[in-house]
Every structure is written in C-alpha cells, then in structure tokens.
N, CA, C and O atoms as a Tinker XYZ file with bonds, in Angstrom:
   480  protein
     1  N     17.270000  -61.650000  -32.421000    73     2
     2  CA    16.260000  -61.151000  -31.512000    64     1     3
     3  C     15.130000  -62.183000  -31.434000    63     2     4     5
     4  O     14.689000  -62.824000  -32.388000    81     3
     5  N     14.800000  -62.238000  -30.394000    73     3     6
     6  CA    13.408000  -63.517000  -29.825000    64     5     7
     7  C     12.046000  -63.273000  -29.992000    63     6     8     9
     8  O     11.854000  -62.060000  -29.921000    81     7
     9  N     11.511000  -63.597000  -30.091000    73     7    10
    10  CA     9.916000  -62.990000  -30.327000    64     9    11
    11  C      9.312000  -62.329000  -29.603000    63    10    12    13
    12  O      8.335000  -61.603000  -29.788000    81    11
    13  N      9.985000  -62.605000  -28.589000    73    11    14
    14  CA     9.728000  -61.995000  -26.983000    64    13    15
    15  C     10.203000  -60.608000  -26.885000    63    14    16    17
    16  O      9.699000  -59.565000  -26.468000    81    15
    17  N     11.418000  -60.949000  -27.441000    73    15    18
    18  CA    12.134000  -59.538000  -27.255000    64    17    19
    19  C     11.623000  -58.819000  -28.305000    63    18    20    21
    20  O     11.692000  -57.700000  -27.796000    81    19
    21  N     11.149000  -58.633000  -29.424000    73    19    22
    22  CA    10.090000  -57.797000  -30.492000    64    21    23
    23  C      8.962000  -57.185000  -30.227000    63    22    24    25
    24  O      8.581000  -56.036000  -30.448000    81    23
    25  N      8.212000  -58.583000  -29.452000    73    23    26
    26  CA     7.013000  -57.736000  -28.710000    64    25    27
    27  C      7.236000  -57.020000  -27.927000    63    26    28    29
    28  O      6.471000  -56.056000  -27.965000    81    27
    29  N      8.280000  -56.967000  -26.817000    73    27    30
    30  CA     8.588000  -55.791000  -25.911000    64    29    31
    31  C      9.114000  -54.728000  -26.369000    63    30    32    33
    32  O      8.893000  -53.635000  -25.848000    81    31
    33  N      9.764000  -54.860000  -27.243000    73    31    34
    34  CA    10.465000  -53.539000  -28.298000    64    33    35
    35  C      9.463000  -52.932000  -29.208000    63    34    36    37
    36  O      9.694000  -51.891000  -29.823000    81    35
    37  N      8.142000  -53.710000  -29.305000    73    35    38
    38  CA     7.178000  -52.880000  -30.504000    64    37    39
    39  C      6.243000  -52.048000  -28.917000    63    38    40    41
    40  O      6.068000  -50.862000  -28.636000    81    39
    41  N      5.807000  -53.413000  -28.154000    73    39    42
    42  CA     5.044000  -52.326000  -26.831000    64    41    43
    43  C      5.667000  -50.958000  -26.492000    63    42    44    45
    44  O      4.884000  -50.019000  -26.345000    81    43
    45  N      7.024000  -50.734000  -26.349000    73    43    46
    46  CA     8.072000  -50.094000  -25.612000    64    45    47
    47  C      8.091000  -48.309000  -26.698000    63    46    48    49
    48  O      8.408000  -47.147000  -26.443000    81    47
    49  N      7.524000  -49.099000  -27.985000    73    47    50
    50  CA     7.799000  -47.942000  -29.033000    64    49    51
    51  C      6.162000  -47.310000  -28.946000    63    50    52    53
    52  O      5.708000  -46.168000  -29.014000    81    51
    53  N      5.693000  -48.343000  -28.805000    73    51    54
    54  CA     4.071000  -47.537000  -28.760000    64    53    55
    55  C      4.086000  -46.671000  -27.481000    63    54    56    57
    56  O      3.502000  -45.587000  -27.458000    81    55
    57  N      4.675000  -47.097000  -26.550000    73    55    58
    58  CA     4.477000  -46.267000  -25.476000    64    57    59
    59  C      5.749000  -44.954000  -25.332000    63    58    60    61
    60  O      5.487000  -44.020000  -24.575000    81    59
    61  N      6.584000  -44.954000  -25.801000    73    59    62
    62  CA     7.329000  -44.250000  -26.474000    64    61    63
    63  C      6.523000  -43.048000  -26.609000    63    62    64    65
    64  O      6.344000  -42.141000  -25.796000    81    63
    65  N      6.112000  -43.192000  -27.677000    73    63    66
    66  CA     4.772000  -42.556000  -28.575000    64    65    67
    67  C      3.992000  -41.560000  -27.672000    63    66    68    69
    68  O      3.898000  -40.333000  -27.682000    81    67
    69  N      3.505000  -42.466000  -26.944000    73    67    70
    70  CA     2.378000  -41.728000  -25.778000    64    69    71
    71  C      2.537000  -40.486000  -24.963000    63    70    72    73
    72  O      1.934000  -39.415000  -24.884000    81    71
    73  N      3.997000  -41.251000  -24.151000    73    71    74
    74  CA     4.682000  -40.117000  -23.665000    64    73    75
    75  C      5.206000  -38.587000  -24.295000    63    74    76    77
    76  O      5.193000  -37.399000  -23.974000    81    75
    77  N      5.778000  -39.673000  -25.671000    73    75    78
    78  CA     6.132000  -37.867000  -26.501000    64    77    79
    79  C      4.541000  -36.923000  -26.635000    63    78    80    81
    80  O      4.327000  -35.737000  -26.388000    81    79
    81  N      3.896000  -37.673000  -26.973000    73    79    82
    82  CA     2.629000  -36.891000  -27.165000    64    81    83
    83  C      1.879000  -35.928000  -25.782000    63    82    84    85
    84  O      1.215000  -34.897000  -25.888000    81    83
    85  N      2.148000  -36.463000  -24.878000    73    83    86
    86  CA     2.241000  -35.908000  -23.506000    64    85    87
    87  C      2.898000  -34.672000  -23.394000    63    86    88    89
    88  O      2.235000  -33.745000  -22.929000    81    87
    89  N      4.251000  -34.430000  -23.774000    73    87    90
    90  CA     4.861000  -33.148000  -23.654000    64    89    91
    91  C      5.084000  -31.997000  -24.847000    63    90    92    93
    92  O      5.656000  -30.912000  -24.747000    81    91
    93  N      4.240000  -32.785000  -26.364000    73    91    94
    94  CA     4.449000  -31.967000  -27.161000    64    93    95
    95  C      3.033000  -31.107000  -27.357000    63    94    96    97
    96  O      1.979000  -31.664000  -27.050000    81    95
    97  N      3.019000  -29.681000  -27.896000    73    95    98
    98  CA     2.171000  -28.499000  -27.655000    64    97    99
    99  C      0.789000  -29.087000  -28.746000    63    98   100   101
   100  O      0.872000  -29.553000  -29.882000    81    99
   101  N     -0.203000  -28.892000  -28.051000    73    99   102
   102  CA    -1.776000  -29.552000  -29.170000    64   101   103
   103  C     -2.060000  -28.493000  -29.681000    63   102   104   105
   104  O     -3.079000  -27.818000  -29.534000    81   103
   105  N     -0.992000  -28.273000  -30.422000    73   103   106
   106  CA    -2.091000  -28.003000  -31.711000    64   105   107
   107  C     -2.385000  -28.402000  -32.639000    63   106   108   109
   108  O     -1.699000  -29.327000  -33.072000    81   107
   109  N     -3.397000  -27.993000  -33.340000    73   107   110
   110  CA    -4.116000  -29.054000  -34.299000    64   109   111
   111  C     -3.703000  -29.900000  -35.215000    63   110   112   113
   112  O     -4.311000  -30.945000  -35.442000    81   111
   113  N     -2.409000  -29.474000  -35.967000    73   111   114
   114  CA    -1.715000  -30.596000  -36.355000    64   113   115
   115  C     -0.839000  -31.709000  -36.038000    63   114   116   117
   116  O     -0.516000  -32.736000  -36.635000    81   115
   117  N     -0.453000  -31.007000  -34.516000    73   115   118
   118  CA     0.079000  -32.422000  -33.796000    64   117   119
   119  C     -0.951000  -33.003000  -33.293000    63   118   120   121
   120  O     -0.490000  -34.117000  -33.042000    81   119
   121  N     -2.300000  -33.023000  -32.892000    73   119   122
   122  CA    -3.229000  -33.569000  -32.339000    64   121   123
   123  C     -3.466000  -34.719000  -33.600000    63   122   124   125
   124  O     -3.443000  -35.933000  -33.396000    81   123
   125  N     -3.683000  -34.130000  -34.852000    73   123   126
   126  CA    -4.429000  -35.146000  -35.993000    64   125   127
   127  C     -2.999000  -36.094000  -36.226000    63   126   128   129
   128  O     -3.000000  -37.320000  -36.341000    81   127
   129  N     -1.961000  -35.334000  -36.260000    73   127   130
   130  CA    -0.464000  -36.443000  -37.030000    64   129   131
   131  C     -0.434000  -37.714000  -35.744000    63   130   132   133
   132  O     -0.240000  -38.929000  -35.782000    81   131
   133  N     -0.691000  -36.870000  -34.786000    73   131   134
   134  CA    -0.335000  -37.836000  -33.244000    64   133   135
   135  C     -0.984000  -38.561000  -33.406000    63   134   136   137
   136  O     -0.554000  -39.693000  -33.627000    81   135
   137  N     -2.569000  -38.266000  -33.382000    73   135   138
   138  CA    -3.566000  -39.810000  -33.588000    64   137   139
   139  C     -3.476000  -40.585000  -34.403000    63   138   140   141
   140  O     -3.789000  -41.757000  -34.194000    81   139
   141  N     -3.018000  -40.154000  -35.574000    73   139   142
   142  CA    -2.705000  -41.145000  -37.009000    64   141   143
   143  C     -1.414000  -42.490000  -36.023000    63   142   144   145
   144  O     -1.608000  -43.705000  -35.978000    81   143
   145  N      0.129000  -41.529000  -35.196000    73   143   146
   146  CA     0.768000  -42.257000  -35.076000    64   145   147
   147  C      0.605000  -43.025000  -34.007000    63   146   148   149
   148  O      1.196000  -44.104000  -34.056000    81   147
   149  N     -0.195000  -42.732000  -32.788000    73   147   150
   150  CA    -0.673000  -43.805000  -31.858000    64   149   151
   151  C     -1.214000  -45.047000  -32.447000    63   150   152   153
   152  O     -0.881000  -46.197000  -32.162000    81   151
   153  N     -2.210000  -44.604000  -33.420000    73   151   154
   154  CA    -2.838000  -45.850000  -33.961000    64   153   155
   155  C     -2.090000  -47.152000  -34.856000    63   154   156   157
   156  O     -2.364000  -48.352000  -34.834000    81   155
   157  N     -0.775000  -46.217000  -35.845000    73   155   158
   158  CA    -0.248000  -47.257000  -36.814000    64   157   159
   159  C      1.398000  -47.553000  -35.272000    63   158   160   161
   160  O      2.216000  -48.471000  -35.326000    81   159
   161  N      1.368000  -46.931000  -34.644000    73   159   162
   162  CA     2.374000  -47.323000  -33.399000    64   161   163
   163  C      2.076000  -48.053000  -33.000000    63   162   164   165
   164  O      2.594000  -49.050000  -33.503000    81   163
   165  N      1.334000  -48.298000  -32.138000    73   163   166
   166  CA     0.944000  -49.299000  -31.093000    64   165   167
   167  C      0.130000  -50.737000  -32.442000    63   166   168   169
   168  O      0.437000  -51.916000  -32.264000    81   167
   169  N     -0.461000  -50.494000  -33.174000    73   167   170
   170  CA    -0.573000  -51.317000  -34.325000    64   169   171
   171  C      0.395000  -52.456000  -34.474000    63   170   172   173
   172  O      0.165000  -53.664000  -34.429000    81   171
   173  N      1.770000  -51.678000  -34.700000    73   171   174
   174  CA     2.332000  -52.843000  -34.551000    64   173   175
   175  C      2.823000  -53.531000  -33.617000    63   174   176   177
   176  O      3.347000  -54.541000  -34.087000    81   175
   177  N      2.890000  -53.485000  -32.756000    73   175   178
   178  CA     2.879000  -54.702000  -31.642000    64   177   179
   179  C      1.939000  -55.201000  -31.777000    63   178   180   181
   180  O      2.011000  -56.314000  -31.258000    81   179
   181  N      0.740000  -54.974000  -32.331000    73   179   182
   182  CA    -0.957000  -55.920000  -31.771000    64   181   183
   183  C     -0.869000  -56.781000  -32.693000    63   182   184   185
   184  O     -1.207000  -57.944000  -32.470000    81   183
   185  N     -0.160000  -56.190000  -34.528000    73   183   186
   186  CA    -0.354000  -57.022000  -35.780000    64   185   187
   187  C      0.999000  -58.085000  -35.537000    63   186   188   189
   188  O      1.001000  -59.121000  -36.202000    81   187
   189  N      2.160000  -57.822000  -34.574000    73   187   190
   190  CA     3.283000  -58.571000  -34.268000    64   189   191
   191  C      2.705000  -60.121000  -33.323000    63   190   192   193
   192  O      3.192000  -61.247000  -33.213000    81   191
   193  N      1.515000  -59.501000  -32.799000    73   191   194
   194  CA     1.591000  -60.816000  -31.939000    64   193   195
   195  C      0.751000  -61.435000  -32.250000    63   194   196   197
   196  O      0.472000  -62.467000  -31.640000    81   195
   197  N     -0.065000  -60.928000  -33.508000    73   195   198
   198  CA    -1.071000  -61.756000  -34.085000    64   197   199
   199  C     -0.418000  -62.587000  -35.254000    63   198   200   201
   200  O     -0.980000  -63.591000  -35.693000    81   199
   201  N      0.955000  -62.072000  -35.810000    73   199   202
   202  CA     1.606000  -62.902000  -36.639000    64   201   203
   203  C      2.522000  -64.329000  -35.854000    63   202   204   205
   204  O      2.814000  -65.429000  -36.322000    81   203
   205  N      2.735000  -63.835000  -34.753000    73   203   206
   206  CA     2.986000  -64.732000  -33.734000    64   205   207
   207  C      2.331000  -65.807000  -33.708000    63   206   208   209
   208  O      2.914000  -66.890000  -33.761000    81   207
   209  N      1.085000  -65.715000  -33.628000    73   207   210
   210  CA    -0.178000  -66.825000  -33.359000    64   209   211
   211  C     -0.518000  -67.059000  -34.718000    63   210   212   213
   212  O     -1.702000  -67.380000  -34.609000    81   211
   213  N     -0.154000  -67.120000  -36.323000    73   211   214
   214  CA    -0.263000  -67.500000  -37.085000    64   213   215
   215  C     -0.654000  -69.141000  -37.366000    63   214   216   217
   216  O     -0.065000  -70.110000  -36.887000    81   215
   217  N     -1.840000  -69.155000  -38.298000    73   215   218
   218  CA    -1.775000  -70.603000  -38.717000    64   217   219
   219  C     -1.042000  -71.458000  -39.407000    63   218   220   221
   220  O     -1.060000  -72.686000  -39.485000    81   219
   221  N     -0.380000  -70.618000  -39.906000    73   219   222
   222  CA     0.942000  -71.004000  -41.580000    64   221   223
   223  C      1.979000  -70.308000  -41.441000    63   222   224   225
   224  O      2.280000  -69.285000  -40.825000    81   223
   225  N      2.445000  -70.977000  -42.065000    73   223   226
   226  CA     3.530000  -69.908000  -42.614000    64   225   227
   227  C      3.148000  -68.653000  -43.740000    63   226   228   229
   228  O      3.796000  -67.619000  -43.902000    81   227
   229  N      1.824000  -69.092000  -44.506000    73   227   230
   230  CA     1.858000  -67.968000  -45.364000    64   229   231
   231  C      0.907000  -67.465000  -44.305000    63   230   232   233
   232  O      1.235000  -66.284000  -44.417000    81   231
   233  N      0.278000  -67.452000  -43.665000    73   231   234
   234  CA    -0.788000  -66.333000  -42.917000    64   233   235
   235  C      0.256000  -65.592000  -41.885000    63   234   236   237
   236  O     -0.147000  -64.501000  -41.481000    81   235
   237  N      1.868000  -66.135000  -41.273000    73   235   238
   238  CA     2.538000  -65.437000  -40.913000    64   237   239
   239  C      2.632000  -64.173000  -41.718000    63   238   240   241
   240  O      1.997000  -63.121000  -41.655000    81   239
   241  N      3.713000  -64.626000  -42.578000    73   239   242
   242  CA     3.878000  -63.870000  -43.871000    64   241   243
   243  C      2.260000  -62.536000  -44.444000    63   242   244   245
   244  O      2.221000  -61.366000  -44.826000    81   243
   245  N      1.711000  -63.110000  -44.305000    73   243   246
   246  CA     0.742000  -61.731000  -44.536000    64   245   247
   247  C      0.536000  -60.706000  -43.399000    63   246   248   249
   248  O      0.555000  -59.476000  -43.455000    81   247
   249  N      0.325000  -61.574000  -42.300000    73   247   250
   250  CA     0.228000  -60.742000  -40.945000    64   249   251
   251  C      1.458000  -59.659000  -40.842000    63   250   252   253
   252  O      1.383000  -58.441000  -40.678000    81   251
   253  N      2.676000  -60.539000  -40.999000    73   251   254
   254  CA     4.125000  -59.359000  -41.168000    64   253   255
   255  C      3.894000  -57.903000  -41.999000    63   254   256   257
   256  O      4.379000  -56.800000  -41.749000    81   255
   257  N      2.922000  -58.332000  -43.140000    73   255   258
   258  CA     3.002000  -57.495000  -44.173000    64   257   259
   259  C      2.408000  -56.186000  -43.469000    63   258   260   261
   260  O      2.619000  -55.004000  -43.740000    81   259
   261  N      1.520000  -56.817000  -42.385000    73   259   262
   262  CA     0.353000  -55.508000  -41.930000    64   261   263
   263  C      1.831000  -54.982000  -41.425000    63   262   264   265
   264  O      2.321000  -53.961000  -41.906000    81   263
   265  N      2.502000  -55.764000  -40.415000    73   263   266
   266  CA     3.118000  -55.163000  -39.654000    64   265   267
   267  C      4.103000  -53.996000  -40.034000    63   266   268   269
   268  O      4.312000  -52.883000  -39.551000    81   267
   269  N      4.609000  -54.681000  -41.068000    73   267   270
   270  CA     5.008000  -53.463000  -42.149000    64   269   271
   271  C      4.729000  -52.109000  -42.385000    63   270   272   273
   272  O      5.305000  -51.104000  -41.969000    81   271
   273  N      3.353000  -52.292000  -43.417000    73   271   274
   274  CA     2.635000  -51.014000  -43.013000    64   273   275
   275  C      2.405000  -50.386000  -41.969000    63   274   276   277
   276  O      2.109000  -49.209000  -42.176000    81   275
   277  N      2.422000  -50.729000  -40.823000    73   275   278
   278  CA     2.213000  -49.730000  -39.938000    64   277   279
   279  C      3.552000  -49.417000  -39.627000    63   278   280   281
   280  O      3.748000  -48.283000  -39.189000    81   279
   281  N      4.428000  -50.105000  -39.745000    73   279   282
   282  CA     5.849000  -49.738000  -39.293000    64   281   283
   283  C      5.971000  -48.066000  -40.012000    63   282   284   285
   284  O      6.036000  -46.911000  -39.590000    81   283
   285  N      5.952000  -48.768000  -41.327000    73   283   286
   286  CA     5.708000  -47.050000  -42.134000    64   285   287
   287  C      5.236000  -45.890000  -42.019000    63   286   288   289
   288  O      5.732000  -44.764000  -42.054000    81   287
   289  N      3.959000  -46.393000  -41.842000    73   287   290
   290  CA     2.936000  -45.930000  -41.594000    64   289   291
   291  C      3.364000  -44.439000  -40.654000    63   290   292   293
   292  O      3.128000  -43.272000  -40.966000    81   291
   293  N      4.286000  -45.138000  -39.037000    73   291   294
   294  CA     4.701000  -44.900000  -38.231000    64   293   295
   295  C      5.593000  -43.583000  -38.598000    63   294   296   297
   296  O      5.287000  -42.391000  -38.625000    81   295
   297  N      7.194000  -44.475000  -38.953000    73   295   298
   298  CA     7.636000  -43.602000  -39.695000    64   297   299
   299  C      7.117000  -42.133000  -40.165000    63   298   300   301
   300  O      7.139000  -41.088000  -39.515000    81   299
   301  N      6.531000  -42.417000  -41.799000    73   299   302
   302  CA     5.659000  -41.014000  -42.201000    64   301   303
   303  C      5.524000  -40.340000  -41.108000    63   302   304   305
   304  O      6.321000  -39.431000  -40.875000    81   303
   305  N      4.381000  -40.673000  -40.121000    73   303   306
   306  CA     3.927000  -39.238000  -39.201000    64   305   307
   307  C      5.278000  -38.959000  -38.603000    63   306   308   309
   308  O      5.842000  -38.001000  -39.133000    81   307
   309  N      5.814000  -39.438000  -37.820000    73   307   310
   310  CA     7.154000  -39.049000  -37.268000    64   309   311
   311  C      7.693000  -37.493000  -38.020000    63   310   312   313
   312  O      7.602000  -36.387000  -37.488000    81   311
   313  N      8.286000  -37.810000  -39.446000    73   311   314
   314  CA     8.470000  -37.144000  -40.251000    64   313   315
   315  C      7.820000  -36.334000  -40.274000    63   314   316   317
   316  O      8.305000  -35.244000  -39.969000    81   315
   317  N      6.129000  -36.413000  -40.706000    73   315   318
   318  CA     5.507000  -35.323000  -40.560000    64   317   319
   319  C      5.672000  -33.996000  -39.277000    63   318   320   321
   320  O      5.638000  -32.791000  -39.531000    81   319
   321  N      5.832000  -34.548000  -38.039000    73   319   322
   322  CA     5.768000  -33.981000  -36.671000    64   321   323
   323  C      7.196000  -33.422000  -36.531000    63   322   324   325
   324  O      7.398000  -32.453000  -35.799000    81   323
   325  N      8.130000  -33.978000  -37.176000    73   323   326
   326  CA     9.354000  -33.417000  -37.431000    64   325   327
   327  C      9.787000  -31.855000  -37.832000    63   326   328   329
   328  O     10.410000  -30.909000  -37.351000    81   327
   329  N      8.944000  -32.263000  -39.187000    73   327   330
   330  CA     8.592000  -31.103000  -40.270000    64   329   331
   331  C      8.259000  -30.305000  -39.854000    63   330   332   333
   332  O      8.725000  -29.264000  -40.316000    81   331
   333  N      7.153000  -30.161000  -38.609000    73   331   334
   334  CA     6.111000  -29.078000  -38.275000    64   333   335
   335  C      6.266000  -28.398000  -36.958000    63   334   336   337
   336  O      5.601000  -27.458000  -36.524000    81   335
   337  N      7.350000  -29.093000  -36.344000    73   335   338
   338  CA     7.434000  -28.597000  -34.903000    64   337   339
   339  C      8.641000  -28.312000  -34.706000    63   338   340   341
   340  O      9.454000  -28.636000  -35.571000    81   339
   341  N      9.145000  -27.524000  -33.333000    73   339   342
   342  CA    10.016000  -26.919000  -32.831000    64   341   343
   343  C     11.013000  -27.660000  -32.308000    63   342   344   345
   344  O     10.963000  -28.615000  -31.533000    81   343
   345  N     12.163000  -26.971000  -32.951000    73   343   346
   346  CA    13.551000  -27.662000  -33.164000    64   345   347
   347  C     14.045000  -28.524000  -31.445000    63   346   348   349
   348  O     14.791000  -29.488000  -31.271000    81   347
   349  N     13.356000  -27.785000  -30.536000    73   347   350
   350  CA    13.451000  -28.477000  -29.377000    64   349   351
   351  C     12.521000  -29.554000  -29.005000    63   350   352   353
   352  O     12.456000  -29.789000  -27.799000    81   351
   353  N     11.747000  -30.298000  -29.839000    73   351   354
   354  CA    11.127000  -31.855000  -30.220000    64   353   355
   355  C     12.236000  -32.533000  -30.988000    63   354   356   357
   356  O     12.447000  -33.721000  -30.749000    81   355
   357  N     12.885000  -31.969000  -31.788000    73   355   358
   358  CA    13.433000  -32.646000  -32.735000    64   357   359
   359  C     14.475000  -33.896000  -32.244000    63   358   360   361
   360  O     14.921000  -34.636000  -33.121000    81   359
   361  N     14.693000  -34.022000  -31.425000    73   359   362
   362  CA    15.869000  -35.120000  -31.103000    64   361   363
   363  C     15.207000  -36.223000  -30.113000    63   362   364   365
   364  O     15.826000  -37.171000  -29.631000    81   363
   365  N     13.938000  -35.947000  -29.915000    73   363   366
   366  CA    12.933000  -36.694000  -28.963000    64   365   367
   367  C     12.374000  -37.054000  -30.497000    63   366   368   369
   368  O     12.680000  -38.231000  -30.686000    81   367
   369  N     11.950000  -36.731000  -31.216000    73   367   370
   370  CA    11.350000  -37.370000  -32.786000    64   369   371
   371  C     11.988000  -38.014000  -33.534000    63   370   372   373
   372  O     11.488000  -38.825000  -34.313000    81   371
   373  N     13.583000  -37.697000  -33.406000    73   371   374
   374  CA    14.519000  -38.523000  -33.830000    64   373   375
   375  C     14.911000  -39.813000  -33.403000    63   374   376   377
   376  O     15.307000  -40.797000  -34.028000    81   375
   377  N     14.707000  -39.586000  -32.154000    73   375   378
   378  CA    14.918000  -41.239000  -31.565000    64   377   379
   379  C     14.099000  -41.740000  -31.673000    63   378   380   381
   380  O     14.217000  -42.956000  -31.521000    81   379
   381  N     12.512000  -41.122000  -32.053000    73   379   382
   382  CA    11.545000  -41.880000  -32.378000    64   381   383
   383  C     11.785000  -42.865000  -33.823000    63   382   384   385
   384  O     11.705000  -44.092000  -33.881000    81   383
   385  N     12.006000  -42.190000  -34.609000    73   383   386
   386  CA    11.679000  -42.143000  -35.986000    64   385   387
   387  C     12.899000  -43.145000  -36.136000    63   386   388   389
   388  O     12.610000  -44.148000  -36.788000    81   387
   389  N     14.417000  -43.070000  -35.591000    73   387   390
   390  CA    15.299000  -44.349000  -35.880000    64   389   391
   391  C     14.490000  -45.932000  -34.934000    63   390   392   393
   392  O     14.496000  -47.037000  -35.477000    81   391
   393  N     14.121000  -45.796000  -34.093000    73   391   394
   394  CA    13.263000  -46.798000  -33.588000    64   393   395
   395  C     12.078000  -47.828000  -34.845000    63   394   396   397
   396  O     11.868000  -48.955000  -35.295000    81   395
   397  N     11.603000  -46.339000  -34.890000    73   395   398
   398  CA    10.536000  -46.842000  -36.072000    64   397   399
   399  C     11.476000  -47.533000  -37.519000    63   398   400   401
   400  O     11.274000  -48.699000  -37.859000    81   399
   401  N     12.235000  -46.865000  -38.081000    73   399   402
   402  CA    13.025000  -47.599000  -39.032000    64   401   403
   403  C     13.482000  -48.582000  -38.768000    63   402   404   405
   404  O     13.214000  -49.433000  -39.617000    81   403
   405  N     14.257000  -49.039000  -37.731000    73   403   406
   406  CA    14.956000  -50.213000  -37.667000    64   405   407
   407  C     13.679000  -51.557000  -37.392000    63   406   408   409
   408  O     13.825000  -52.731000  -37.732000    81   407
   409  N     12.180000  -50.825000  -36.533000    73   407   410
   410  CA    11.601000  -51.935000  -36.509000    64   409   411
   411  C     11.142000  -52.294000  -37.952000    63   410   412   413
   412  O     11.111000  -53.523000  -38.013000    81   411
   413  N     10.688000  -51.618000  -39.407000    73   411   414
   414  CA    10.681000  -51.588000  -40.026000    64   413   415
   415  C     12.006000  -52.565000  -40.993000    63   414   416   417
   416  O     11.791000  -53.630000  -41.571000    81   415
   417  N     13.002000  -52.015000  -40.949000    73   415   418
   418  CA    14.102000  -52.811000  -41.387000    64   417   419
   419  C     13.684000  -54.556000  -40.526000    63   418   420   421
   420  O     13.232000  -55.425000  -41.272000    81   419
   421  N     13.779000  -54.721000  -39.796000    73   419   422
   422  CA    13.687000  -55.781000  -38.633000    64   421   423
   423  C     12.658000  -56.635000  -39.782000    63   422   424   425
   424  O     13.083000  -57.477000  -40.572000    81   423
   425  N     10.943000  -56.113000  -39.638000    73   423   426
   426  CA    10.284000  -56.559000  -40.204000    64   425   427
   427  C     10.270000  -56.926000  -41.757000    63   426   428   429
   428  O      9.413000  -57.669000  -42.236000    81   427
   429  N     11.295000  -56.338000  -42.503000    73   427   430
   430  CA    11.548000  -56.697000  -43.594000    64   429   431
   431  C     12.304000  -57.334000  -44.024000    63   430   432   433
   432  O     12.229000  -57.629000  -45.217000    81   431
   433  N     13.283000  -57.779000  -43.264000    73   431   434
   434  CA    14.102000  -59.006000  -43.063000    64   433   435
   435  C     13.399000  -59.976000  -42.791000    63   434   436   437
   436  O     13.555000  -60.880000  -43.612000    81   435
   437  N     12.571000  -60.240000  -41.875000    73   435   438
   438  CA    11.838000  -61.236000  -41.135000    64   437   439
   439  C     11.001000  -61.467000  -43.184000    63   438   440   441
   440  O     11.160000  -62.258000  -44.114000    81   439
   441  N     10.504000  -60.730000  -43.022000    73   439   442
   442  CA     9.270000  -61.285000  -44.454000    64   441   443
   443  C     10.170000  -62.125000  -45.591000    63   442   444   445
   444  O      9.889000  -63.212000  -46.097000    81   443
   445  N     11.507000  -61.157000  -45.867000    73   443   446
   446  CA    12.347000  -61.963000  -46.779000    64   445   447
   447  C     12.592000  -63.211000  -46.376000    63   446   448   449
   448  O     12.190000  -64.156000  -47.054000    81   447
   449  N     13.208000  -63.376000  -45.351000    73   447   450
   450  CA    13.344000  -64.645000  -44.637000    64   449   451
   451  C     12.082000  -65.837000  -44.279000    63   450   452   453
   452  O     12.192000  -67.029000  -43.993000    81   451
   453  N     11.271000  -65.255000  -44.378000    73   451   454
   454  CA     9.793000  -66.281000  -43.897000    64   453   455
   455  C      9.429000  -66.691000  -45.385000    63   454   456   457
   456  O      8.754000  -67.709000  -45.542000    81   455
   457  N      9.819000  -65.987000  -46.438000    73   455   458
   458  CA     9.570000  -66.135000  -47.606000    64   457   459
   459  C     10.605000  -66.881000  -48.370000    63   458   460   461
   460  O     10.233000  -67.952000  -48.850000    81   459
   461  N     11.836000  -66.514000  -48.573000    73   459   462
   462  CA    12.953000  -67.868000  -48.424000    64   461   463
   463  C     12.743000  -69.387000  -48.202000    63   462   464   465
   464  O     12.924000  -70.263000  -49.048000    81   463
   465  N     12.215000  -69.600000  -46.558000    73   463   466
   466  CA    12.001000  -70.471000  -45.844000    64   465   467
   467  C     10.607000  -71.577000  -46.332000    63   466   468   469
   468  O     10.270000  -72.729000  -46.057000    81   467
   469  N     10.104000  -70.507000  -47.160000    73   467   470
   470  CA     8.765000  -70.971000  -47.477000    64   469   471
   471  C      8.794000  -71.698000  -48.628000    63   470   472   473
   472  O      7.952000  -72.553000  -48.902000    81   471
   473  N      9.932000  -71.336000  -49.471000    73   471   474
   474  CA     9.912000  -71.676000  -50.786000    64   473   475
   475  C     10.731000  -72.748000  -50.958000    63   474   476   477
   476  O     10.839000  -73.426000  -51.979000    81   475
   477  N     11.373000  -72.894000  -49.802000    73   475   478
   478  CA    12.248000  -74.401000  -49.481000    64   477   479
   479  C     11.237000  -75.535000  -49.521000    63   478   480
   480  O     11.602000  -76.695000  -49.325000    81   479
C-alpha cells in the first residue's frame, strides 16, 4: 500500500465515522463514546500525514507511534458503542471496528519495519 493510498483509507475511515454517527440514536452515551471516536478517528489520518512529512527516520517512527494510539484508541470506542447499542448498529460497527484493526495492524507493521530499517 502507497502512502497515498493510507491517507485516503485513514480520511475514508474518519468519515466513515461521521456518517455512522449521523444515523445512530443521541443518547448520552453515544454522544460522549462518539466524540471520544471522531477525535482519535480522524486523528489518525492528521498524525499519518504528519509522519509523512517527518524529519528522520526516528521522528517518523514516533509520529507512527501517535498514530497507533489513536488507531486504538479508535478501536476501544467502537467496542464500547458496540456494547451499548442496538443489535441493528451492530454490523455498521463491525465494519467499523475491522477497518480500525487492520489500520492498526497496518500501522504496526509499518513501526516494526521503520524500526528494522533503522537499525541497519
């Protein structure tokens, strides 16, 4: 996958995001889990393209790390919103939440590998 194609796949998941939040019912705990996951969602695309524009290789490598965390980050609420809502969200949260893992997996390959590369 291209760098290009990451950033459009992390934009694509944040907005993902938006939309589900659009059709799922506000109440107060999807309102607070939702804002947690807009923020560490869309996060990572912003911390992806700032690792992009890195000075080093190790300031890559740290920038990834954010990206990480929010990947997680991501994840968690997913789960959370899973947990708490009606079985007819559930397969719209699911495709969320494998999205979120694999960018996660993605990004943790990338760190092993930038870290490998580094130690050459």
């Amino acid at each position: 996958m291209t760098k290009e194609e990451l950033k459009d796949r992390t934009k694509k998941f944040a907005i993902e995001i938006v939309k589900l939040f659009e059709l799922m019912p506000k109440s107060l705990p999807n309102r607070i889990f939702f804002g947690q996951l807009i923020r560490s969602g869309s996060s990572i695309g912003a911390n992806y393209r700032a690792a992009c524009r890195a000075k080093s290789p190790a300031d890559f490598i740290n920038k990834l790390k954010i990206v990480e965390e929010e990947s997680d980050e991501s994840v968690y609420f997913l789960e959370l919103l899973l947990a708490s809502n009606d079985k007819k969200f559930h397969e719209k949260l699911q495709v969320l939440m494998r999205e979120g893992e694999e960018l996660l997996a993605i990004i943790v390959s990338s760190i092993k590998t930038s870290k490998q590369n580094l130690k050459s």
